[in-house]
ZAMARGU-4260 file (C-alpha; in steps of 0.2 Angstrom, whole numbers, plus 5000, padded with zeros to 4 digits):
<rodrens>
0) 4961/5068/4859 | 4955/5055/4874 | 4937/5048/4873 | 4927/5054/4889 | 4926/5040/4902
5) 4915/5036/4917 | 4932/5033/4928 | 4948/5039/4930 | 4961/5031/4942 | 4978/5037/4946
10) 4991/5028/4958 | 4984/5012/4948 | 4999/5002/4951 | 5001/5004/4969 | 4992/4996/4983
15) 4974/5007/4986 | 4972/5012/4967 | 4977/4995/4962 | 4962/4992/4972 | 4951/5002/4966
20) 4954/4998/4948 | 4951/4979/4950 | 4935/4980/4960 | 4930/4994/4945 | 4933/4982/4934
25) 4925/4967/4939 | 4908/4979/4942 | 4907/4990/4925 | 4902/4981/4911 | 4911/4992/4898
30) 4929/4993/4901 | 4930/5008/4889 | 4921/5016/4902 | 4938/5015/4914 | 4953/5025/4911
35) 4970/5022/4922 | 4983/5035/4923 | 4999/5037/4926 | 5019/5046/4919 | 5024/5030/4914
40) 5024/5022/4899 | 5029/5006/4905 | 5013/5007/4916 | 5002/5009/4903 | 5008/4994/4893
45) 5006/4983/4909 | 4988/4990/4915 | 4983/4984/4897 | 4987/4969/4898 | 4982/4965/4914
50) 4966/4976/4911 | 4959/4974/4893 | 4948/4987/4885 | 4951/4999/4896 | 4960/5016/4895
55) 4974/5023/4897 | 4981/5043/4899 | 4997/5048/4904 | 4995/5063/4919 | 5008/5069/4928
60) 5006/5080/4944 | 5020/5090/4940 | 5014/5094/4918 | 4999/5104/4921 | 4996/5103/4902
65) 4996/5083/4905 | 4984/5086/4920 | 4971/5095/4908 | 4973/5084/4894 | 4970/5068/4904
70) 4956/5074/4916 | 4946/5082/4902 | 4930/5071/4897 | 4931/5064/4917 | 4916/5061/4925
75) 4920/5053/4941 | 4940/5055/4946 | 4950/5048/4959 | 4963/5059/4966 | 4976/5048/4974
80) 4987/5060/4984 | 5005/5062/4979 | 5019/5051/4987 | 5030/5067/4986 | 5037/5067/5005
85) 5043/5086/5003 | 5026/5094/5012 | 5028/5109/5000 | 5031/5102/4983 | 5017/5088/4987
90) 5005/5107/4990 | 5009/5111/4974 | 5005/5097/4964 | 4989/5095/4972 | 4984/5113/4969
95) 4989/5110/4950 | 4978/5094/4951 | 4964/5103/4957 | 4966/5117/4945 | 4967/5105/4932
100) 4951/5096/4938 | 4943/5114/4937 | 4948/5118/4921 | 4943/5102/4913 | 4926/5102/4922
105) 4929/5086/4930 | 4910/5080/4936 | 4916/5074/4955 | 4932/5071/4962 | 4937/5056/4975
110) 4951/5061/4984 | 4961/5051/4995 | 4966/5057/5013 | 4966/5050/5028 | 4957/5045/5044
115) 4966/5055/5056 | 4952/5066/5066 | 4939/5055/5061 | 4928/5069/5054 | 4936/5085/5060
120) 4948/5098/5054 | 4960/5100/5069 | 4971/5086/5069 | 4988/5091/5073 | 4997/5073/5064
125) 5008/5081/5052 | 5004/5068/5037 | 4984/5075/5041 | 4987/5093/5039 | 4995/5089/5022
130) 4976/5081/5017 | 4969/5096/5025 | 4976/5109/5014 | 4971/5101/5000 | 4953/5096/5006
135) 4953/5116/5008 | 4956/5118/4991 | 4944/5107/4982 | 4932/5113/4996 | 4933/5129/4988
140) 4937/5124/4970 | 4919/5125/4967 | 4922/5107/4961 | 4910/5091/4968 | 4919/5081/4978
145) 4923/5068/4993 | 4936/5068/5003 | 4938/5050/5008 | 4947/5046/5024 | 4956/5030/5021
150) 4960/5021/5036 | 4976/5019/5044 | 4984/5003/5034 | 4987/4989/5046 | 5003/4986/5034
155) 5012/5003/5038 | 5012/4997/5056 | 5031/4995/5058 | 5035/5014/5052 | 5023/5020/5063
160) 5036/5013/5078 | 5052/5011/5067 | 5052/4994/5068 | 5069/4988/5059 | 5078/4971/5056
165) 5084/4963/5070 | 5073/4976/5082 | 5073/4968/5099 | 5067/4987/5107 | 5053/4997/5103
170) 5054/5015/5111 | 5036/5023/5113 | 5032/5041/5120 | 5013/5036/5118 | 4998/5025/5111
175) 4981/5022/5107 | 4968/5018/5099 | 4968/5015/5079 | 4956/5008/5069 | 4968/4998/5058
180) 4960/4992/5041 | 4966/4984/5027 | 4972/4990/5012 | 4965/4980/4997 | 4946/4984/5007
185) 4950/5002/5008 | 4952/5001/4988 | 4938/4990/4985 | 4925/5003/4998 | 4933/5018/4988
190) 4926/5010/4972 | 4910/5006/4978 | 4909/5023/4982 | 4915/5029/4964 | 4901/5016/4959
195) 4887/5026/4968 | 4880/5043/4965 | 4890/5055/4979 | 4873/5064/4982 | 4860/5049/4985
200) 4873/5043/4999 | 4877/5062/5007 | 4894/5065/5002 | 4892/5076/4989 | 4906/5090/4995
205) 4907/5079/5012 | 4919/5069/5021 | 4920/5047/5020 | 4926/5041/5033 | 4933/5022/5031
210) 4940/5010/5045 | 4943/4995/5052 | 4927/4988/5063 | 4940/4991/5080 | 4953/4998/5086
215) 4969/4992/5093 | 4985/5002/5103 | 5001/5000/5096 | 5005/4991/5112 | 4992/4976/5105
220) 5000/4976/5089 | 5018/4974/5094 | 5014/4961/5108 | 5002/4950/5095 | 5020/4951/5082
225) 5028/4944/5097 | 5018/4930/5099 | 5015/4926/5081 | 5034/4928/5077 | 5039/4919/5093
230) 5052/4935/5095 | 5048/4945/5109 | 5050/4964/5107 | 5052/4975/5120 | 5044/4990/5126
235) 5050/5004/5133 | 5041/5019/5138 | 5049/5035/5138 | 5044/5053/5138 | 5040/5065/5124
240) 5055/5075/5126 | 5067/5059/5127 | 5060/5051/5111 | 5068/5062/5098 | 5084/5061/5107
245) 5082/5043/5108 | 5078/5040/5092 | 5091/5049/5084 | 5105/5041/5094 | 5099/5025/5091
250) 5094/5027/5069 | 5112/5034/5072 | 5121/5018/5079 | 5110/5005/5068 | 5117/5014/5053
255) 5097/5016/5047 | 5101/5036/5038 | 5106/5046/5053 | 5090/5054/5054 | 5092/5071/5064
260) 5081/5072/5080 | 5068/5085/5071 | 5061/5071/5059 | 5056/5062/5074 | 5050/5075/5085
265) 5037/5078/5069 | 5036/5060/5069 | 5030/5060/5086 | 5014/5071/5081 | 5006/5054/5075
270) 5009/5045/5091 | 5002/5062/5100 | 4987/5061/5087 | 4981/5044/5092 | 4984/5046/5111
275) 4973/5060/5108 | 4957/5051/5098 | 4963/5053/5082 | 4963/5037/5074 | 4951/5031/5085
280) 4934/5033/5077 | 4924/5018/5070 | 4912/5021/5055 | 4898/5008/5047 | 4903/5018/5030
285) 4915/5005/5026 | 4904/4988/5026 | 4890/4997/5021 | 4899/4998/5006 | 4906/4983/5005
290) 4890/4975/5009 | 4900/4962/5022 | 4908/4966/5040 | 4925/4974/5036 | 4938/4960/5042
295) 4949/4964/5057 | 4965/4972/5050 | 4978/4963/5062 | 4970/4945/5064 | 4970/4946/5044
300) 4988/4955/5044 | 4995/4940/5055 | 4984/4924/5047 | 4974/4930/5032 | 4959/4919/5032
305) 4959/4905/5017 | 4944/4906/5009 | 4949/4927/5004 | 4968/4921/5002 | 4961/4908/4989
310) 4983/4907/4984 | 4990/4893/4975 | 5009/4893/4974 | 5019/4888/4960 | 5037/4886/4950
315) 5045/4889/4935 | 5042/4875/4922 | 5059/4878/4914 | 5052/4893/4903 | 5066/4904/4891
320) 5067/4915/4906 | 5070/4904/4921 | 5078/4888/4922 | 5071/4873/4932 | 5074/4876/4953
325) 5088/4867/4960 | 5083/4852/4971 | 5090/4862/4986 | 5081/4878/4980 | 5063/4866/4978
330) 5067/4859/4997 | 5069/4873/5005 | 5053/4882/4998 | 5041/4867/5002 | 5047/4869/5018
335) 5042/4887/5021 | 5031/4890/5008 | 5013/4886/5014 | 5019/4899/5030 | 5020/4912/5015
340) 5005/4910/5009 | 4993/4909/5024 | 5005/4919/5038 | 5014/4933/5030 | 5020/4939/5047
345) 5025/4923/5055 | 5031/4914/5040 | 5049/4918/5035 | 5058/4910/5050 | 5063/4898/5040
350) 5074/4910/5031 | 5082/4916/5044 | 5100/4910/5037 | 5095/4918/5021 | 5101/4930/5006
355) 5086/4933/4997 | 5077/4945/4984 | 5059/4948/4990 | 5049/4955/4979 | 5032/4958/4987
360) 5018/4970/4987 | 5022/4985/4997 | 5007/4978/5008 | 5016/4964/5016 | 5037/4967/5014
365) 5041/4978/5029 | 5033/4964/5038 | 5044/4952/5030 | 5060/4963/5033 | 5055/4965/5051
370) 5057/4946/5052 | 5071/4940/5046 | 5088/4947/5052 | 5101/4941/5038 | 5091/4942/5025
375) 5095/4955/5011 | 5080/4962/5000 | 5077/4971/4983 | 5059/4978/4985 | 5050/4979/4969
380) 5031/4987/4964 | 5028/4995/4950 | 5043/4989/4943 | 5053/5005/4953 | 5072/5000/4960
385) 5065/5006/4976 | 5049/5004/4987 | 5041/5020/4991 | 5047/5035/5000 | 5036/5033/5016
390) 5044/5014/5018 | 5061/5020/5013 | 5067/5019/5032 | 5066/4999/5030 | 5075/4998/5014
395) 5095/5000/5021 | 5103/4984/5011 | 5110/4977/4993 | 5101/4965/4984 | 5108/4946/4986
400) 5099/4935/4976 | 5096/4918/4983 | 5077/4917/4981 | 5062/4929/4973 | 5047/4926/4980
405) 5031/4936/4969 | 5014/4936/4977 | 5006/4943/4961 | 5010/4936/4943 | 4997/4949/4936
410) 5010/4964/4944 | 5028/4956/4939 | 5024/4947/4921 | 5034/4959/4916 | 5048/4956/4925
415) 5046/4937/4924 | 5046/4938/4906 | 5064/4949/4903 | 5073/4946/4920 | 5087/4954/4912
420) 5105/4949/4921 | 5096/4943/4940 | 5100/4925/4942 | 5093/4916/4958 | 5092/4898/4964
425) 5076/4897/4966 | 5057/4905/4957 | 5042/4905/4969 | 5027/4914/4962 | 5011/4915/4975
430) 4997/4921/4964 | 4979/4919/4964 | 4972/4903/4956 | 4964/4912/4942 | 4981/4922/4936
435) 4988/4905/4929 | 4979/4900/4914 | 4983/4916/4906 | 5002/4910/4906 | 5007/4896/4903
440) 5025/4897/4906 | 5019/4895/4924 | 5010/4878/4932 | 5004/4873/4949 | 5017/4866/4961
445) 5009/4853/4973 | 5015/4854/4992
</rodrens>
């Protein structure tokens, strides 16, 4: 039987719930008081580790019985909403997750939508009126809850367009404003939230709403990758009956999955949504909560500040599961290495000739893929063979290893550990400066 916890967080491996179990930890003094949840057992062992003293509860939205078991003894849950892609099957599991909350008399649920329609019901984005439905449900679940309206993701920026390798064209039916924010701030407000007593801040059964502190058109976006890629991209303009034709032909000849001319014509409901107001609300919530002014999602996006990117790069020392770099491997990383670090969008020029594995956060890879034309990528977070199912239009290639570039050790020990059969030229880790004294089969690398 579980011990009751304070928290509970699911989608802890991935980006915003990753979030929001590192800023839970680092604010509540007794990590028993934290439980982490997932299907995986693999997950489990590496939250652990990277986690001590907290717990850990296997829930999966499909095993009601697993739903009750783990949520009982909850008092304060966060419901990240499923990755399911199928609009129907994803209602279901959120109905079982909300049944289950009922049933195990969770004290108040965090759920995570989104900030399409600022703080109204009538958005017609296709992605927001799966959130609706299940707003609806816990609305009348009888359950104490807050729906929180994450922000649009500043990262997700090239699916919004279908920006691909070697894009020179961009094809708009529309734009406007969004306020873009970043994803490691959305996590770290959503647990400052989970930190505070719903009622006290008026969102008890209520809507919080978090973005960026302004808006930007895709039009801004597009034209400020231009500039800091030195790769111009065109625009063209074209009406909202042309698009899904236009689209479909052109997934069709880049070989991209022959996507039928429906998927974008529901697609286009997002672009409709923002030229309509959607995404265009700004809300204090977020920096209230962060007690700092939210930073601007794209300048961060395209040159992260250096004293909140604190990185420090390193190589393999010649561990059991990595041999020493080759000289060429060490050259050519020097040479392109401090761009990673502070310029995740402008920085991979220097690869452009490249076969490479990338393994990134899902945060900053489409970015890196959008970049570089020749390059081949196997994408991995949470340890899965495949990045997720909303980024899946990006992943189109085999994996060629030539070089792996990590930007987290704490997220791949793992994997650095027991590479199993991967051999690659070249090892780059870009870590925090704290993450290396806990391994020692890693040391500093001075540019």
């Amino acid at each position: 039987m579980n011990s009751p916890v304070k928290y509970l967080v699911t989608g802890a491996s991935s980006g915003l719930g990753g979030s929001v179990l590192a800023t839970l930890y680092k604010n509540v003094p007794d990590p028993s008081q934290i439980a982490a949840a997932s299907s995986r057992l693999e997950t489990s062992q590496k939250l652990q580790q990277d986690y001590p003293g907290i717990q850990f509860r296997r829930l999966d939205y499909n095993d009601p019985k697993s739903l009750v078991e783990s949520l009982a003894g909850v008092e304060r849950f966060f419901f990240v909403s499923s990755p399911e892609v199928n609009t129907e099957k994803r209602n279901k599991q959120h109905e079982r997750v909300v049944k289950a909350s009922v049933e195990a008399k969770v004290g108040h649920v965090y759920y995570s939508s989104l900030a399409f329609g600022g703080y109204g019901y009538e958005s017609q984005a296709s992605v927001q009126k799966a959130h609706l439905v299940t707003e609806k449900l816990l609305a009348e679940s009888g359950l104490s809850y807050t729906s929180v309206r994450e922000g649009v993701y500043i990262d997700a920026f090239p699916v919004f367009v279908f920006w691909y390798p070697n894009t020179t064209t961009i094809y708009l039916s529309g734009d406007g404003p969004v306020a873009f924010a970043s994803r490691d701030e959305l996590g770290e407000a959503t647990a400052q939230l989970m930190l505070r007593d719903p009622e006290g801040l008026n969102l008890k059964n209520n809507i919080a709403l978090l973005t960026g502190p302004r808006t930007y058109k895709l039009t801004d976006v597009i034209n400020a990758v231009s500039e800091a890629t030195g790769r111009q991209l065109e625009i063209k303009c074209v009406s909202k009956d042309e698009f899904p034709r236009i689209m479909a032909l052109e997934d069709a000849r880049e070989g991209r999955g022959r996507k039928p001319e429906a998927f974008f014509r529901s697609w286009q409901s997002l672009v409709e949504s923002m030229e309509k107001g959607d995404t265009a609300t700004v809300d204090p919530l977020m920096g209230e909560l962060l007690g700092r002014q939210p930073r601007d999602a794209l300048k961060a996006q395209l040159n992260p500040p250096l004293s909140e990117y604190a990185l420090k790069s390193t190589l393999s020392t010649g561990s059991p599961w990595s041999p020493l770099p080759s000289k060429p491997a060490v050259e050519k990383v020097q040479g392109i290495l401090r761009l990673v670090i502070w310029n995740p969008v402008a920085s991979l020029k220097d690869l452009e000739e490249s076969k490479a594995i990338v393994i990134l956060d899902t945060t900053q890879w489409p970015f890196v893929k959008a970049i570089i034309n020749n390059a081949e990528f196997l994408v991995l977070e949470d340890r899965a063979p495949r990045p997720p199912e909303s980024l899946c239009p990006f992943f189109d290639a085999e994996p060629v290893a030539d070089i792996v570039i990590f930007t987290s050790i704490d997220k791949n020990i793992d994997f650095l550990q027991n590479p199993g059969d991967l051999t690659v030229e070249g090892l780059v880790v870009v870590s925090l400066g704290e993450e290396l004294a806990a391994y020692p089969t890693v040391a500093p690398f001075e540019m």
